[in-house]
C-alpha positions in Angstrom: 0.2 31.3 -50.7 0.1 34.8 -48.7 -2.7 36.4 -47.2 -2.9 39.8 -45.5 0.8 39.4 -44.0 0.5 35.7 -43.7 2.1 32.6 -44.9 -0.3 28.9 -45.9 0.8 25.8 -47.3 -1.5 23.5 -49.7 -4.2 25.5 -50.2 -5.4 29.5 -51.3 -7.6 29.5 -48.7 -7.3 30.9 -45.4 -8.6 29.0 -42.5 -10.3 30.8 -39.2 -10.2 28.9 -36.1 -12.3 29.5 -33.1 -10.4 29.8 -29.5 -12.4 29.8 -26.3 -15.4 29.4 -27.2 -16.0 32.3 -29.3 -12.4 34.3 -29.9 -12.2 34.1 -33.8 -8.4 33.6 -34.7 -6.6 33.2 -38.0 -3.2 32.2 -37.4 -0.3 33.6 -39.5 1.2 30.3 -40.6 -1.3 27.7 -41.6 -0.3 23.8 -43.1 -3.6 22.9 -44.8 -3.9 19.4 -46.8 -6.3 16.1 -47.5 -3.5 13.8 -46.5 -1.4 12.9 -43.4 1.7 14.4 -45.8 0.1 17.8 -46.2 -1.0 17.8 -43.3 1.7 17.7 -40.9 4.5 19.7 -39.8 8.0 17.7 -38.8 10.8 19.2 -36.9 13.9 16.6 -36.8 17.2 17.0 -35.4 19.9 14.3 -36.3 23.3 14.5 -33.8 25.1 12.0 -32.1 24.1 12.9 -29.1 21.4 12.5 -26.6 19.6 16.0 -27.5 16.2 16.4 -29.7 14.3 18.5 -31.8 12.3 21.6 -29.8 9.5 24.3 -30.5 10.1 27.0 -28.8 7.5 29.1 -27.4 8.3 32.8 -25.3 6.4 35.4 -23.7 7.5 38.8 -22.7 5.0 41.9 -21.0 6.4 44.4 -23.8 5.7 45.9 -26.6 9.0 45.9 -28.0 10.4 42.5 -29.7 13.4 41.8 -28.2 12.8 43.1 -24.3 12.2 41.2 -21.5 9.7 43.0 -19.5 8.7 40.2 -17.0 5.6 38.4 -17.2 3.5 38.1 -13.8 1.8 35.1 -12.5 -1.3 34.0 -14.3 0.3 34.5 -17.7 0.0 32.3 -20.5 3.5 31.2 -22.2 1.7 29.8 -25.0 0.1 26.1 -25.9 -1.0 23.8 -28.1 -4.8 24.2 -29.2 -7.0 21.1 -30.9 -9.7 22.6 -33.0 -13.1 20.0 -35.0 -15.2 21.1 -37.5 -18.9 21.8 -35.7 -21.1 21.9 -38.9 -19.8 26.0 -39.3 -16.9 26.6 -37.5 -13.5 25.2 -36.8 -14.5 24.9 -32.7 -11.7 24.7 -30.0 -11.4 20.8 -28.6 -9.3 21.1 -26.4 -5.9 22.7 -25.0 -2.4 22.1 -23.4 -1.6 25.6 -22.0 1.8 26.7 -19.9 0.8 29.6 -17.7 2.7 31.3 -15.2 2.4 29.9 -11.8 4.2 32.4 -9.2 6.3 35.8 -9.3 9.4 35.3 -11.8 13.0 35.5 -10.6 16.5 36.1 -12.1 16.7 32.9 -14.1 13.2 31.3 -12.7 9.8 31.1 -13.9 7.4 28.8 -11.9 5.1 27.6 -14.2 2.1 25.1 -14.5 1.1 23.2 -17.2 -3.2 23.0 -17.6 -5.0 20.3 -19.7 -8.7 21.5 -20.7 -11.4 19.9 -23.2 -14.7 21.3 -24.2 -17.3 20.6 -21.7 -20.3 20.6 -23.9 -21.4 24.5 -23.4 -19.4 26.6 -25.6 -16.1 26.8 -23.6 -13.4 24.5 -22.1 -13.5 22.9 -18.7 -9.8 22.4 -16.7 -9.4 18.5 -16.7 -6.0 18.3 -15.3 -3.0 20.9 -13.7 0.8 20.3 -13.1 2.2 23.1 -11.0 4.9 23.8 -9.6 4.1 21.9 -6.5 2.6 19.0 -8.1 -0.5 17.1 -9.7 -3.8 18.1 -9.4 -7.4 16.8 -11.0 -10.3 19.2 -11.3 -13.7 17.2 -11.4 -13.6 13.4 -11.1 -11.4 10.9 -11.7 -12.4 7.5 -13.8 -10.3 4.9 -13.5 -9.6 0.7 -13.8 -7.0 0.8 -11.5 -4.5 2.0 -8.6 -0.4 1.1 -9.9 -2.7 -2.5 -11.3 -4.4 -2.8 -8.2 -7.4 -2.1 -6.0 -8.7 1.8 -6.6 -9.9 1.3 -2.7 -9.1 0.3 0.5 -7.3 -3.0 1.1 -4.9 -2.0 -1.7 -2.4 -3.6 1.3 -2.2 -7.4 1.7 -0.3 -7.0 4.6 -2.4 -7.3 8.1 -1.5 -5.4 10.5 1.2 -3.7 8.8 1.5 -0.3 11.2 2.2 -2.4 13.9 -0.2 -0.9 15.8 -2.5 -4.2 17.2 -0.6 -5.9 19.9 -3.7 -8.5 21.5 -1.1 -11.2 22.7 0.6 -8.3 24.8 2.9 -5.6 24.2 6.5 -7.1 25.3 8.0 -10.6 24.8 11.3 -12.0 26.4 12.7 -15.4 24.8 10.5 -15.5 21.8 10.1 -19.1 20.7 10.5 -20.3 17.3 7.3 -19.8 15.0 5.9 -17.8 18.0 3.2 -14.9 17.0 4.2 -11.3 18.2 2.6 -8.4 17.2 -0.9 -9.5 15.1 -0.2 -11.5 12.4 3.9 -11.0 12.9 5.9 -14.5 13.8 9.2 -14.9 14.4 10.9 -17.6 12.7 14.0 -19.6 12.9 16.3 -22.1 13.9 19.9 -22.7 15.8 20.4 -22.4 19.2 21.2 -20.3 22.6 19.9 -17.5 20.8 17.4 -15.2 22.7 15.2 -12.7 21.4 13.1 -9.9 22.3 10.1 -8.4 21.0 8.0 -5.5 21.6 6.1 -2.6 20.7 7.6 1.2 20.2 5.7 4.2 19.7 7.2 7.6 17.8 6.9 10.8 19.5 3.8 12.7 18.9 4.5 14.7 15.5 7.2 12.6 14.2 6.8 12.0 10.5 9.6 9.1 10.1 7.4 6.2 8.6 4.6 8.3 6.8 2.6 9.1 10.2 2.7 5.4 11.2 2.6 5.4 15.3 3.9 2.5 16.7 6.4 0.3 15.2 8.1 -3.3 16.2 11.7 -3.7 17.8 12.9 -6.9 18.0 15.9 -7.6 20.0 18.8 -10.3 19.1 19.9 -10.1 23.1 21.9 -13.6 22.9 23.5 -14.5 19.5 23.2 -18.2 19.7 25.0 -20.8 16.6 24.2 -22.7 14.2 21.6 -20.5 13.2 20.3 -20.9 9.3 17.7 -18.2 9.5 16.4 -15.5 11.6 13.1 -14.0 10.1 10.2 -12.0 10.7 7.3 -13.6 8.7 3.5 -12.7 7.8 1.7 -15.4 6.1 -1.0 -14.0 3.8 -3.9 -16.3 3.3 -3.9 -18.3 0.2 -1.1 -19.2 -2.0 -3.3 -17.6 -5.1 -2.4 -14.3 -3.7 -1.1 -12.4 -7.0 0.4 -15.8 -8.6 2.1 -14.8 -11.4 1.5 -11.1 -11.5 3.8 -8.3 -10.5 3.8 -6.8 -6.8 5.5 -4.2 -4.8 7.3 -5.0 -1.3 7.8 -1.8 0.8 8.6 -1.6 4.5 10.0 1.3 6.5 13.2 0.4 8.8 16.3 1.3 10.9 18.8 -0.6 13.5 20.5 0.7 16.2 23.4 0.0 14.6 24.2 -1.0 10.5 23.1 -4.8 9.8 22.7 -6.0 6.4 19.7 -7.8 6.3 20.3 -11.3 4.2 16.8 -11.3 1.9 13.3 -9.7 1.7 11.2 -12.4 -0.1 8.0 -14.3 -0.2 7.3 -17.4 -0.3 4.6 -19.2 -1.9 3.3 -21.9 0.5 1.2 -25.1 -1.2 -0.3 -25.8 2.3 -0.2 -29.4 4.4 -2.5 -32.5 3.8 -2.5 -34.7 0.5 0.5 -34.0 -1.7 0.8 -30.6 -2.1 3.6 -29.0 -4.1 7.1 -27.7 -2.8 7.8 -24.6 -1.5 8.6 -21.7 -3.8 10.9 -19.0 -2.7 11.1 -15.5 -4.6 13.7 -12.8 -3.1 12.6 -9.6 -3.6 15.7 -8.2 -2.5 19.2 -9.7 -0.5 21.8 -8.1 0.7 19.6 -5.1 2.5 21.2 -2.3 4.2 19.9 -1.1 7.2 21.0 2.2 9.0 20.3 4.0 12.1 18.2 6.7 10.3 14.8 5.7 9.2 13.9 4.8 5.6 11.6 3.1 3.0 12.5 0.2 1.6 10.9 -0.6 -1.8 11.4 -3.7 -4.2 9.2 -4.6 -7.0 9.3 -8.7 -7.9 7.1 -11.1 -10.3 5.8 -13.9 -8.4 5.9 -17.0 -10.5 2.6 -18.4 -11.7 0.9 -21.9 -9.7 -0.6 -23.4 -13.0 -0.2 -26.4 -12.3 0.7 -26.8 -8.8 -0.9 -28.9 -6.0 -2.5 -27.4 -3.0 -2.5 -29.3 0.4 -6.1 -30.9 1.5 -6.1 -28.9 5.3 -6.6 -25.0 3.7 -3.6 -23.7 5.3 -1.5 -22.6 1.8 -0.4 -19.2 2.2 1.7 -16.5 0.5 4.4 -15.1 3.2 6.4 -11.9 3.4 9.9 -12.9 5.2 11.9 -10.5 6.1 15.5 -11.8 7.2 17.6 -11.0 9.7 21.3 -11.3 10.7 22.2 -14.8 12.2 24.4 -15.7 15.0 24.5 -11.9 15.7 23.4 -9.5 18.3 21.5 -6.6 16.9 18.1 -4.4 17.2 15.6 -4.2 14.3 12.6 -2.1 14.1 9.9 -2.0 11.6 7.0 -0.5 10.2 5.2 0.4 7.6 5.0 -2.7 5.6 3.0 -3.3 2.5 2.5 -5.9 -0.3 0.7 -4.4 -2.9 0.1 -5.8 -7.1 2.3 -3.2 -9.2 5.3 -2.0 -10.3 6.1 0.7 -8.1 5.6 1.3 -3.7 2.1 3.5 -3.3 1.9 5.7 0.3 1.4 3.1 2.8 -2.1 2.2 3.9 -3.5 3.8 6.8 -6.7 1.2 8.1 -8.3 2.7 11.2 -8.4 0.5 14.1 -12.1 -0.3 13.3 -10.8 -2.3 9.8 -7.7 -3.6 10.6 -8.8 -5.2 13.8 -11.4 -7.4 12.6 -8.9 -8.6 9.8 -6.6 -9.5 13.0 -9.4 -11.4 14.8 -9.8 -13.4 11.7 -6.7 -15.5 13.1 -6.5 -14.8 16.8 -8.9 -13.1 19.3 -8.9 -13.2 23.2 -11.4 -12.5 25.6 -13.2 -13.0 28.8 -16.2 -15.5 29.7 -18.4 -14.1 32.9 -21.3 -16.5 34.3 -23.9 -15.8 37.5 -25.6 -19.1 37.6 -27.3 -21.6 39.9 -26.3 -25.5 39.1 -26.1 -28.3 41.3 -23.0 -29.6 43.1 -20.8 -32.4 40.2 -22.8 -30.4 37.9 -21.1 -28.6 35.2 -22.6 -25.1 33.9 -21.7 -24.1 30.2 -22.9 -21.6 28.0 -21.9 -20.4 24.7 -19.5 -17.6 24.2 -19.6 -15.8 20.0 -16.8 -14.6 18.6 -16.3 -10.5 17.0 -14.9 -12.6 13.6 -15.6 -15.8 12.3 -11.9 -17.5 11.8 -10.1 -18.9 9.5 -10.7 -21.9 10.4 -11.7 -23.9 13.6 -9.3 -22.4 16.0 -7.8 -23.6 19.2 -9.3 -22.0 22.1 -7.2 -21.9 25.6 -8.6 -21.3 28.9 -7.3 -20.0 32.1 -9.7 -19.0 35.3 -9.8 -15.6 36.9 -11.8 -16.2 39.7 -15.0 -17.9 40.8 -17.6 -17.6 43.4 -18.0 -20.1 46.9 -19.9 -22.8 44.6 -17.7 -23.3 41.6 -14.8 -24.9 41.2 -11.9 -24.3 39.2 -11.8 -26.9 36.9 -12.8 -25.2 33.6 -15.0 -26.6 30.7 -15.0 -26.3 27.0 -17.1 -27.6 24.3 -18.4 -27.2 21.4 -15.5 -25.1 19.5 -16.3 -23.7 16.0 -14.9 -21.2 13.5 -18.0 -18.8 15.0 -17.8 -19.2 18.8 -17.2 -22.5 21.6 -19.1 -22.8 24.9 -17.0 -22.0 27.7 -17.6 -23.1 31.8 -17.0 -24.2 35.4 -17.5 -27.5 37.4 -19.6 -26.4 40.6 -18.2 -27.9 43.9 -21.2 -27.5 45.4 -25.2 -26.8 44.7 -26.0 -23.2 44.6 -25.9 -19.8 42.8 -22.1 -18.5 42.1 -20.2 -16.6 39.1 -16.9 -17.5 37.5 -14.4 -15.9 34.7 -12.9 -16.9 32.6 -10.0 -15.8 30.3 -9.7 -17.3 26.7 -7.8 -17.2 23.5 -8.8 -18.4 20.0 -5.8 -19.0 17.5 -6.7 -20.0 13.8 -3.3 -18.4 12.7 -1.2 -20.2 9.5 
């Protein structure tokens, strides 16, 4: 059928759309129909080769088809319009519009694409931009889920993953096997004469190496040792449930002082101790890892197997562990930061906690402190009194004691009683009856 200069398909009647709200618009070629056949339009290309079938829309600032006057930012290049029935009219839905997004060059358009719906008042609303910088989202975003996990904070299973808490100190010489580090970092393995070296590093201010992380951990192989099996750095993540059988991301930022190949990134799903527990399951995320001077991300995405069926251990401890291995028998610097264990399929930005989060999730397995007592007691006597920890731990943690001084009347044979995941009671023996004061320096370790 024609009408007025324009072309229709399965019907004689012309159809008027309305754009924008209230733009009336009948477009020159209409497909009109009662079924899914008649009404649809298919453009099919059939090569043997990897190219499809296009639309093609243009724009040009002239009069005259054919010229190329340039068009100017702000523009539209055309777009695909979604139009409903409203009880009289055919209404504009929504749109996918391509609209200039910059001045044009020789061979160069910047553009954006911009997704708008109705909002409910008589015109469209921008829901959602790509420009030539990026994604953007106008309004508010509803969502399940972040890449299948947490839409918050805590996205990162990883404690302490910045490297930033150092409470045990800030430099270790002659690390000992299974020895704790940084907060929540151990070092792990086996062999012997090796010696290592940890400590913590801080970038310059303004660097941007590790996504604005500030501190990171080097750890030193300064005597090579035999014999050695493994040589890892390992965080145990509480509970062995820890996204069982679900996809996760490992991601770390690293570089050596000189090339190493790092022999596997994995985790290991740990049944715990006490009763019969199940064995050990091992899942590499990655072997072979090559590690340069220049810092980079590393990123490997692994399914964890499922634990139906498993056993856990009786004592609490089961655990989900990120190792990271390291060369053996070798001397060699490694330095790390940035590490994150998060469910999904691909590595988000890392996880910036402030200090006021991720400390607390530290003192969850280790805290230290100081006891300080004026009292009066008599002389064989000893005076206690209770000391509360920031965190409740783990579990019932093993405190250590040293003195740091006393007054005339105490001694320094130190007390302790009482220990509990929420505090211990802490004191002095006095020599002799009187008033004095003492210190005294603690740790509490509930760690896996």
């Amino acid at each position: 059928n024609y009408f007025a200069g324009n072309v229709q398909f399965g019907s004689t009647t012309a159809i008027t759309t309305r754009f924008n709200g209230t733009t009336t618009v009948v477009p020159s070629v209409q497909d009109v129909g009662g079924t899914d056949a008649a009404a649809s339009l298919l453009n099919g290309r059939y090569s043997a080769d990897a190219a499809g079938a296009w639309h093609y829309f243009t724009k040009a600032r002239s009069a005259t088809v054919g010229t190329n006057t340039a068009v100017v930012n702000g523009d539209s290049l055309g777009g695909l319009s979604f139009a409903g029935a409203d009880g009289t009219n055919q209404t504009e839905a929504a749109r996918i519009e391509v609209q200039v997004d910059g001045t044009p060059g020789a061979n160069n358009v910047p553009a954006r694409v911009v997704i708008s719906t109705g909002n409910g008042s008589n015109a469209m609303a921008e829901r959602l931009r790509v420009d030539k910088d990026g994604a953007k989202v106008a309004g508010d975003v509803q969502a399940t889920s972040y890449n299948g996990g947490a839409l918050g904070g805590l996205r990162n299973k990883i404690i302490n993953g910045a490297m930033e808490i150092w409470q045990r100190g800030v430099s270790f010489a002659g690390v000992a096997n299974l020895a704790y580090t940084a907060d929540r970092w151990r070092v792990d393995y086996d062999g012997s004469g090796g010696a290592r070296t940890v400590s913590r590093q801080e970038f310059p201010i303004g660097a941007t190496d590790a996504d604005e992380c500030r501190a990171f951990l080097r750890l030193q192989q300064t005597t090579a040792g035999t014999g050695a099996t493994f040589n890892r750095l390992t965080q145990p993540i509480e509970g062995v449930r820890t996204h069982a059988g679900k996809q996760v991301t490992v991601s770390f930022y690293a570089r050596a002082t000189a090339a190493i190949t790092l022999p596997a990134v994995s985790l290991a799903q740990w049944f715990g101790t006490g009763g019969t527990p199940s064995a050990q399951v091992v899942t590499n995320a990655a072997t072979s890892v090559g590690v340069t001077t220049a810092w980079q991300r590393f990123s490997y995405a692994v399914t964890l197997p499922s634990i139906s069926g498993k056993a856990l251990g009786s004592n609490g401890d089961d655990s989900l562990s990120l190792r990271i291995d390291l060369p053996i028998n070798a001397l060699f610097t490694f330095e790390v930061t940035g590490v994150q264990v998060e469910v999904g399929s691909v590595a988000t930005a890392f996880e910036h906690r402030p200090a006021q989060v991720e400390l607390p999730l530290c003192q969850r397995y280790f805290e230290t402190g100081t006891a300080y007592c004026d009292a009066y007691n008599n002389g064989g006597a000893y005076t206690l009194f209770p000391m509360s920890f920031a965190v409740q731990k783990r579990a019932t943690p093993t405190v250590t004691q040293t003195g740091d001084g006393q007054g005339p009347n105490a001694s320094t044979t130190l007390a302790l009683d009482v220990v509990r995941a929420s505090g211990f009671s802490t004191g002095r023996l006095w020599g002799s009856t009187g008033s004095s004061y003492f210190r005294n320096n603690w740790t509490a370790s509930a760690e896996l």
